[in-house]
N, C-alpha and C positions, 0 to 999 in steps of 0.2 A: 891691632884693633883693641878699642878701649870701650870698654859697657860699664854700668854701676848695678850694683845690685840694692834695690827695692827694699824697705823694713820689713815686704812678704816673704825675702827672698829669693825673688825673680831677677832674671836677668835678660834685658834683651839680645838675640844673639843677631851679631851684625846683618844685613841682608848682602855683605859680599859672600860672607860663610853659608849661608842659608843656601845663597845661589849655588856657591863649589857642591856642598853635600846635599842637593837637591831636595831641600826642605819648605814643605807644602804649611799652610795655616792646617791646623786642628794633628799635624803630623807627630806621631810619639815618637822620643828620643831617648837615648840611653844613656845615662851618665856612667862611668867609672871612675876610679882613682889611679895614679901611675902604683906604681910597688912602693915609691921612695914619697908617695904624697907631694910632690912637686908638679903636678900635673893633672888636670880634667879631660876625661878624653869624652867625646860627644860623638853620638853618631845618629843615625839614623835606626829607628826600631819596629816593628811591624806593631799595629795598634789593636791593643784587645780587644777595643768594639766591635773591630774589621774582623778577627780570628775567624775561622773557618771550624775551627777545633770546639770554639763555645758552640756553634751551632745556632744561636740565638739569630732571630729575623732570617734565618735563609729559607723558610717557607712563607712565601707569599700570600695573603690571605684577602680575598675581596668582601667575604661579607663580615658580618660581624665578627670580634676576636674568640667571644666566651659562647658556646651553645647557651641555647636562650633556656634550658631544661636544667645547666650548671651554674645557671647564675642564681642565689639565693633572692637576691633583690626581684628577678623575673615571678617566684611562688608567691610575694607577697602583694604582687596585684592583684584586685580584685576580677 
């Protein structure tokens, strides 16, 4: 399989490889290097947005995000 790499330094990685290592659009991947530098090795990576560990967006919220009392802009209405 033959890709070029971009002056951004992107590469596209084929859609037959995509499909073996079961690789999603927006999905994090990992690069390494072999020991000897002859080698890229790619895998599949759990995505920090997604983490569980950050914590972040796992409570749900229906009304507004900031109490209306911690919001500085909310004091300066008349």
């Amino acid at each position: 399989m033959l890709s070029t790499l971009t002056s951004k330094g992107q590469v596209t990685i084929p859609q037959a490889l995509r499909r073996q290592l079961g690789l999603a659009t927006g999905q994090a991947v990992e690069f390494a290097l072999s020991n000897d530098a002859t080698c890229i090795m790619l895998r599949p990576a759990p995505s920090a947005r997604h983490s569980s560990q950050k914590g972040f967006g796992m409570v749900k919220v229906s009304g507004p995000h900031v109490a209306a009392d911690w919001d500085a802009a909310q004091l300066l209405k008349p």
